[in-house]
Residue frames relative to the residue before (quaternion, step in Angstrom):
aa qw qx qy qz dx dy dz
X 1.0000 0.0000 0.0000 0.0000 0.00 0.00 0.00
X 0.1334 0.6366 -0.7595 -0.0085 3.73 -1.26 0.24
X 0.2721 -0.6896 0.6629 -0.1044 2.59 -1.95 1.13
X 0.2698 -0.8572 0.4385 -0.0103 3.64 -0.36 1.51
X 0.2332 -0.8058 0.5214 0.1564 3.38 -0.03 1.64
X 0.8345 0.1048 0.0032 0.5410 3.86 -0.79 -1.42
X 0.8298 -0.0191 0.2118 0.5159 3.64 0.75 -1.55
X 0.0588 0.7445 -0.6541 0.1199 3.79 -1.05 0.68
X 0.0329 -0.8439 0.5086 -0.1679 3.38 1.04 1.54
X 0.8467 -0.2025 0.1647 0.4637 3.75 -1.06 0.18
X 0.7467 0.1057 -0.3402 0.5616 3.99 -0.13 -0.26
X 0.4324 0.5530 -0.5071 0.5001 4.14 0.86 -0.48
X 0.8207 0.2162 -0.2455 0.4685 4.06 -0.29 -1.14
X 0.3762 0.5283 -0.5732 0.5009 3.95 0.84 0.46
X 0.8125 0.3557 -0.2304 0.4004 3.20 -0.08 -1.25
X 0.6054 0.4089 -0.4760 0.4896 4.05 0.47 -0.73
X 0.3952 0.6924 -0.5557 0.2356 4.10 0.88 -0.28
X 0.8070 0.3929 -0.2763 0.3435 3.34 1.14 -1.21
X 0.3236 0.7569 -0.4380 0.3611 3.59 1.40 1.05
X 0.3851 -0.7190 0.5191 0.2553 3.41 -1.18 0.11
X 0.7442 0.0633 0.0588 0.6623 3.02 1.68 -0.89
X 0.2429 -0.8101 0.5330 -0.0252 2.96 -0.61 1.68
X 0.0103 0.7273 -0.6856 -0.0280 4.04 -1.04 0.43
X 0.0218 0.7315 -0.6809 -0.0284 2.86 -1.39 0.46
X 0.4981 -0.7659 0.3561 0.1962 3.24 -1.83 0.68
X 0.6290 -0.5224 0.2502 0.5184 3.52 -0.22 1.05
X 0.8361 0.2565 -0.2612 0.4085 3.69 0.24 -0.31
X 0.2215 0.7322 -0.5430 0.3465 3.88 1.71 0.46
X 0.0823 -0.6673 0.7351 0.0869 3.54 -1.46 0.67
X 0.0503 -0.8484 0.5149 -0.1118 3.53 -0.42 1.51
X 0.5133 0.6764 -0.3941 0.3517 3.38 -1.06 -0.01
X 0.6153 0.6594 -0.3484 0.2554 3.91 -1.28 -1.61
X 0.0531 -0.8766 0.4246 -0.2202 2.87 2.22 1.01
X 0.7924 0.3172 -0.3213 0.4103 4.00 -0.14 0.97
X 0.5711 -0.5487 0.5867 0.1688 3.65 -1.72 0.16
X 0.0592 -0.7295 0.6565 -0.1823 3.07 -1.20 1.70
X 0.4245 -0.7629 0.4870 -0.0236 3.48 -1.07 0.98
X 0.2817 0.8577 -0.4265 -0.0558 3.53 0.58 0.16
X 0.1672 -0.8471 0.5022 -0.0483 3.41 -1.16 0.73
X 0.0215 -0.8522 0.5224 0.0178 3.37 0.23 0.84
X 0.2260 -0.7390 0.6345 -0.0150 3.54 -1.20 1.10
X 0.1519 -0.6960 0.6902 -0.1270 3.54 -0.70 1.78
X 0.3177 0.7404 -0.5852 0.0923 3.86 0.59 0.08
X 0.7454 0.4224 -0.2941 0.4235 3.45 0.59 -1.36
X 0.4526 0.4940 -0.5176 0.5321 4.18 1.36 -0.93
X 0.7294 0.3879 -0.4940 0.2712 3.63 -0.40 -1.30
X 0.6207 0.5629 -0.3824 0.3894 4.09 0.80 -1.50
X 0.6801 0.4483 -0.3318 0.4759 3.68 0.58 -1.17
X 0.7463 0.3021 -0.3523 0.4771 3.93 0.19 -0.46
X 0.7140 -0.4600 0.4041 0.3395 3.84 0.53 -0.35
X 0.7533 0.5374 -0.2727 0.2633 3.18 1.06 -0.21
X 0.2308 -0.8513 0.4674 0.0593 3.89 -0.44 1.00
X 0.0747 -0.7468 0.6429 0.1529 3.91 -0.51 0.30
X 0.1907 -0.7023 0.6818 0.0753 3.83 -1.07 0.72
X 0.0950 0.7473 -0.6544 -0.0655 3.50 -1.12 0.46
X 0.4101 -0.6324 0.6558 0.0424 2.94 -1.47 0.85
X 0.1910 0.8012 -0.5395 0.1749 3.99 0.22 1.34
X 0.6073 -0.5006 0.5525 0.2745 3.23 -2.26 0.41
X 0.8586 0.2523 0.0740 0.4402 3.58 0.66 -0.57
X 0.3002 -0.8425 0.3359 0.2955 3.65 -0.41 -0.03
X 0.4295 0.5512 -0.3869 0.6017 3.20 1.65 0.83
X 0.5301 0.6317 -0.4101 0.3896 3.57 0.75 -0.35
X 0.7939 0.1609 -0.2997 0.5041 3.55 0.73 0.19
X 0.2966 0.7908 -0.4767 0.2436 2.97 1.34 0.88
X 0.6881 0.0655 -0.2453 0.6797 4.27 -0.77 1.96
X 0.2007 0.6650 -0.6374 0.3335 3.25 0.71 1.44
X 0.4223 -0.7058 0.4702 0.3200 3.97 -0.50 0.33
X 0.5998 0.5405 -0.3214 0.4948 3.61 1.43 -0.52
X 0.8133 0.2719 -0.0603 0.5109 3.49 0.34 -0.85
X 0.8550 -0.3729 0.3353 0.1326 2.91 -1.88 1.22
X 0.0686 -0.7468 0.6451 0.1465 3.82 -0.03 0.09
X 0.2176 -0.8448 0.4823 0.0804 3.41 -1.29 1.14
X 0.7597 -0.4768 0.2564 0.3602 3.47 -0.91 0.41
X 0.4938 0.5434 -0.2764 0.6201 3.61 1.50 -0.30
X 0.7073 0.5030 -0.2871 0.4054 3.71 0.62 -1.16
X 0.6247 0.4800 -0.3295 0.5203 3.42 1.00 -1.27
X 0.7193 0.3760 -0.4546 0.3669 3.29 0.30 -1.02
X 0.5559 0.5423 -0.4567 0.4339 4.21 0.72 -0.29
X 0.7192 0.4032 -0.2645 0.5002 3.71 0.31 -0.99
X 0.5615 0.2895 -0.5153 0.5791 3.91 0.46 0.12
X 0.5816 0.4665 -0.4855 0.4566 4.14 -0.14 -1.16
X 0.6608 0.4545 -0.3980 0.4453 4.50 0.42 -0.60
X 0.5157 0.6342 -0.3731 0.4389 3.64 1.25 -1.41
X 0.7964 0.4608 -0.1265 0.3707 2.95 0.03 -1.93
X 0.8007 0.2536 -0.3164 0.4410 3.62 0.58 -0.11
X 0.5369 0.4743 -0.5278 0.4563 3.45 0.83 0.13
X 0.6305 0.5152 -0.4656 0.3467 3.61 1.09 -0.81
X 0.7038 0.5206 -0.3340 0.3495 3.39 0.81 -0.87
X 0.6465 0.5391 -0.3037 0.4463 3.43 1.56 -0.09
X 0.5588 0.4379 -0.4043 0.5766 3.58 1.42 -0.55
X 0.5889 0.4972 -0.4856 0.4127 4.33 0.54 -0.30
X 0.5407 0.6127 -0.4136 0.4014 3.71 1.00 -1.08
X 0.7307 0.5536 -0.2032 0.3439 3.43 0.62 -1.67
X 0.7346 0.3790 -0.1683 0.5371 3.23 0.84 -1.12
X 0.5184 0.5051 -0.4562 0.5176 3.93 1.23 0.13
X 0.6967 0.3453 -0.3156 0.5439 3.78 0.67 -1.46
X 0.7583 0.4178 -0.3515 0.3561 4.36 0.26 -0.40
X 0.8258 0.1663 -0.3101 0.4407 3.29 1.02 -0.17
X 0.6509 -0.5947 0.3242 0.3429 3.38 1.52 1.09
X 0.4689 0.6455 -0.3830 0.4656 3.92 1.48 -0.04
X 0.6484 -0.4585 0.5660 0.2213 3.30 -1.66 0.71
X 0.2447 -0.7761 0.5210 0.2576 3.42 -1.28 0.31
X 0.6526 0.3774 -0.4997 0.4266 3.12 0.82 1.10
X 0.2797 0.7324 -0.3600 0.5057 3.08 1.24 1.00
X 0.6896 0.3302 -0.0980 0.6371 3.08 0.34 -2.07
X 0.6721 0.5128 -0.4962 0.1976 4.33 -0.31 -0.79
X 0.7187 0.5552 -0.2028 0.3661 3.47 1.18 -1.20
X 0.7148 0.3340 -0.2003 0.5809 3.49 1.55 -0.62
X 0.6465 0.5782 -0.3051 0.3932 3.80 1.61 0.62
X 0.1358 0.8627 -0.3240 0.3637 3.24 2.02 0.83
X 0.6915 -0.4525 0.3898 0.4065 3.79 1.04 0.15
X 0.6736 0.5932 -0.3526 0.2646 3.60 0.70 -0.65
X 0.3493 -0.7802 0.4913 0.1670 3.41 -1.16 0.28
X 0.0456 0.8824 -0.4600 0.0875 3.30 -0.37 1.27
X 0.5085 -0.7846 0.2596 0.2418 3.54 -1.02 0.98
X 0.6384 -0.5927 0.0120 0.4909 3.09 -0.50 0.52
X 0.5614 0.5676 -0.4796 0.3642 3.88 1.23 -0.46
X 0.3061 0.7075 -0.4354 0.4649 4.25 1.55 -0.25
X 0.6978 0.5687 -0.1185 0.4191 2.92 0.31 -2.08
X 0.8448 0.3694 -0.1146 0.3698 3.08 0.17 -0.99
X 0.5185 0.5243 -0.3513 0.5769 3.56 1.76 -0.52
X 0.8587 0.2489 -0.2945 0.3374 3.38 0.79 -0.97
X 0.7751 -0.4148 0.2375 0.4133 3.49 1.01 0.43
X 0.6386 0.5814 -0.3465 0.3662 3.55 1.07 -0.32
X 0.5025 0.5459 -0.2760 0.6110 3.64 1.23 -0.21
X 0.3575 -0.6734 0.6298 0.1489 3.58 -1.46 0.11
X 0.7612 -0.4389 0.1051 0.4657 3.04 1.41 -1.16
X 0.3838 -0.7567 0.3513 0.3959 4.10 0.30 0.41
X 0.3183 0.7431 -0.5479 0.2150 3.73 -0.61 0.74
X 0.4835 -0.7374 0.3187 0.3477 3.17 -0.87 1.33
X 0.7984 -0.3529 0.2119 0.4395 4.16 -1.37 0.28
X 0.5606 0.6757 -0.3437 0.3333 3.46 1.11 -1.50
X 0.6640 0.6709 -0.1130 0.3103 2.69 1.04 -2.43
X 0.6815 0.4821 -0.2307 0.4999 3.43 0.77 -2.15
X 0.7511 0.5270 -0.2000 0.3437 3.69 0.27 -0.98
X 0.4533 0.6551 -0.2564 0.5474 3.11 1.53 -0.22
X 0.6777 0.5428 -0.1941 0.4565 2.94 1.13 -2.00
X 0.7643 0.5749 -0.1613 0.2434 3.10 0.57 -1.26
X 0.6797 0.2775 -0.2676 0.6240 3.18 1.62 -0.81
X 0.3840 0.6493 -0.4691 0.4592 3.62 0.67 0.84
X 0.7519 0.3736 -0.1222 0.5293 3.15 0.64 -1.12
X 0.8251 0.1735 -0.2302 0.4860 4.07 0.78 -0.44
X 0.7040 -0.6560 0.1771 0.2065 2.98 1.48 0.39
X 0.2573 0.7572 -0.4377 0.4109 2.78 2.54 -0.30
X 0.3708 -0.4538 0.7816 0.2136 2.72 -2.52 0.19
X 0.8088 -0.0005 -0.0382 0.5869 3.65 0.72 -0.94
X 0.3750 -0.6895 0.5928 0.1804 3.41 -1.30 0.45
X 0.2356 -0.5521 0.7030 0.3815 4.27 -0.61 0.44
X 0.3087 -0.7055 0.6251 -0.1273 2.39 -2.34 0.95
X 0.2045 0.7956 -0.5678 0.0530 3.45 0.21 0.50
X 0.3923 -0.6578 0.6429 -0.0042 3.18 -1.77 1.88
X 0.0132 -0.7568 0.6535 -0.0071 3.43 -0.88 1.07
X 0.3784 -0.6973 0.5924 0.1401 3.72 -0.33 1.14
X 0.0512 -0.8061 0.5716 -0.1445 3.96 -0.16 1.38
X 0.6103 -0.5489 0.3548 0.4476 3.22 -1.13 -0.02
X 0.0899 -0.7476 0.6444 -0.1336 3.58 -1.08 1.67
X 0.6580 -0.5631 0.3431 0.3635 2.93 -1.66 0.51
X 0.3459 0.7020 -0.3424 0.5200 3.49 1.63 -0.30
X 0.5897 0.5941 -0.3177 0.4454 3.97 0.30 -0.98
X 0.8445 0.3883 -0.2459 0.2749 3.04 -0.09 -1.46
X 0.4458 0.6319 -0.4513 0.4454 4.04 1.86 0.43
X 0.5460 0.6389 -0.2697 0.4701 2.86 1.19 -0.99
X 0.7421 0.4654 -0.2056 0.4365 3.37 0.23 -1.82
X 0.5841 0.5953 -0.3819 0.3982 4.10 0.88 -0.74
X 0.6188 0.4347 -0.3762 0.5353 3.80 0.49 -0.46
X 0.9162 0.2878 -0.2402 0.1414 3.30 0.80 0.20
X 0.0954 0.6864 -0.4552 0.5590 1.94 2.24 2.12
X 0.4112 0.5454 -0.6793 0.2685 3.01 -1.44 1.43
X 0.7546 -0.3661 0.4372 0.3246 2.72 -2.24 1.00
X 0.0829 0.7447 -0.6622 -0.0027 3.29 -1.40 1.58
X 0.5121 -0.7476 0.3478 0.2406 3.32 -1.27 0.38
X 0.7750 -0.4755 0.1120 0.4010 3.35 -0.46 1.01
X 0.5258 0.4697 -0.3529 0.6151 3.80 1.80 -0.51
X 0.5703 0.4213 -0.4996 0.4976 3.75 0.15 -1.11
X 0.8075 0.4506 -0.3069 0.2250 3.39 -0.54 -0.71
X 0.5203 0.5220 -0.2574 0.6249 3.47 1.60 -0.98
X 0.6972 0.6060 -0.1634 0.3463 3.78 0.74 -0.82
X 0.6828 0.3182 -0.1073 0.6489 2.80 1.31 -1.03
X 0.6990 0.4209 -0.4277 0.3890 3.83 0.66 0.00
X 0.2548 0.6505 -0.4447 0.5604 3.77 2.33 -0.15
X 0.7831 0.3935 -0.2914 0.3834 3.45 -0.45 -1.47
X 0.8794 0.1144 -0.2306 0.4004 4.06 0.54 -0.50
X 0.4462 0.6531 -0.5794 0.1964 3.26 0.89 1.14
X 0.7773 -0.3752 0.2423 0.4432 3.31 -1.47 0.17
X 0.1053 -0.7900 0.5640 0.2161 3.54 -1.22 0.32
X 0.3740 -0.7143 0.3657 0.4650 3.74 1.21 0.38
X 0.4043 0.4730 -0.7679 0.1521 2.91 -0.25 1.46
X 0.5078 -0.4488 0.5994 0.4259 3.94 -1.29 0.40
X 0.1321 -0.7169 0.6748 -0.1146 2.73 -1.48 1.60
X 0.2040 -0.8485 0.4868 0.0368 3.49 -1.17 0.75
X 0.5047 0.5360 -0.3744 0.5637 3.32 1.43 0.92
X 0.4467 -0.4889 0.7285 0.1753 3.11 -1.77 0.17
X 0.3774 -0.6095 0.6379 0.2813 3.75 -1.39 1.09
X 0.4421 -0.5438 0.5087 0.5001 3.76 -1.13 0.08
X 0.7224 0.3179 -0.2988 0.5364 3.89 -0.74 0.98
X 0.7467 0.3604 -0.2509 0.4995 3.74 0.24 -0.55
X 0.0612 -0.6990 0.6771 -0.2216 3.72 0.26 1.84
């Protein structure tokens, strides 16, 4: 069983694949059923402030979705050939877990996010019912008396007090620093950031 609280966006609905019975809560945004690459490029910030990276490599792809350097026409063509097969592997999953054709599942696996009644028109859901409800279900069906639980404190609307103290005036490195630390690193990714729909 899996059960879909707020969201269960592209690597979240990979993973409920290995469910028999999926639920979700009326307000769950699910789906975004594909594989994105991200790569951010600071070459010209890095030239304008002074900064240079040198590498010392086995190969000339080996710094290939470096943030310093140019990305060539060979590279792109490597980082889509990754796209393209994880995508064809997250469609595989979701054909063999929710028992669906792949030409079914290809046309409605385009990246999008849909809610959970979507979901549920288009098959990818089992059914919408609130946690109490599903759990109920659940020890009904295996017979449990109790079910373990594990609580994972995620981003909430609660968070974002928390997150405010850690608004302040930064300086032109903090900021270059911190945008190093969350760019892409080409690996194929199967989530959704919280905010970046």
């Amino acid at each position: 069983w899996t059960y879909m609280e707020t969201q269960a966006c592209s690597g979240g609905y990979y993973i409920a694949m290995a469910s028999d019975n999926i639920v979700a809560n009326r307000n769950t945004w699910t789906g975004s059923i594909g594989v994105i690459i991200g790569l951010g490029n600071y070459k010209e910030l890095a030239e304008k402030v002074g900064y240079k990276e040198i590498y010392f490599t086995s190969g000339d792809n080996k710094t290939m979705g470096s943030s310093f350097l140019d990305i060539t026409t060979e590279q792109e063509e490597i980082f889509q050939s990754l796209v393209d097969e994880a995508y064809e592997q997250f469609v595989g999953i979701v054909v063999e877990g929710r028992g669906m054709d792949a030409s079914v599942v290809k046309p409605i696996a385009d990246g999008r996010i849909y809610t959970a009644q979507q979901a549920l028109d288009l098959d990818l859901i089992d059914g919408i019912d609130s946690y109490e409800n599903t759990v109920e279900a659940m020890k009904k069906e295996t017979k449990a008396s109790a079910l373990y639980e594990v609580e994972q404190d995620i981003w909430g609307f609660a968070s974002l007090f928390g997150a405010a103290k850690e608004l302040k005036p930064k300086s032109d490195l903090e900021v270059m620093s911190q945008l190093f630390e969350k760019q892409g690193n080409g690996v194929p990714m199967y989530y959704a950031y919280p905010g970046q729909y």
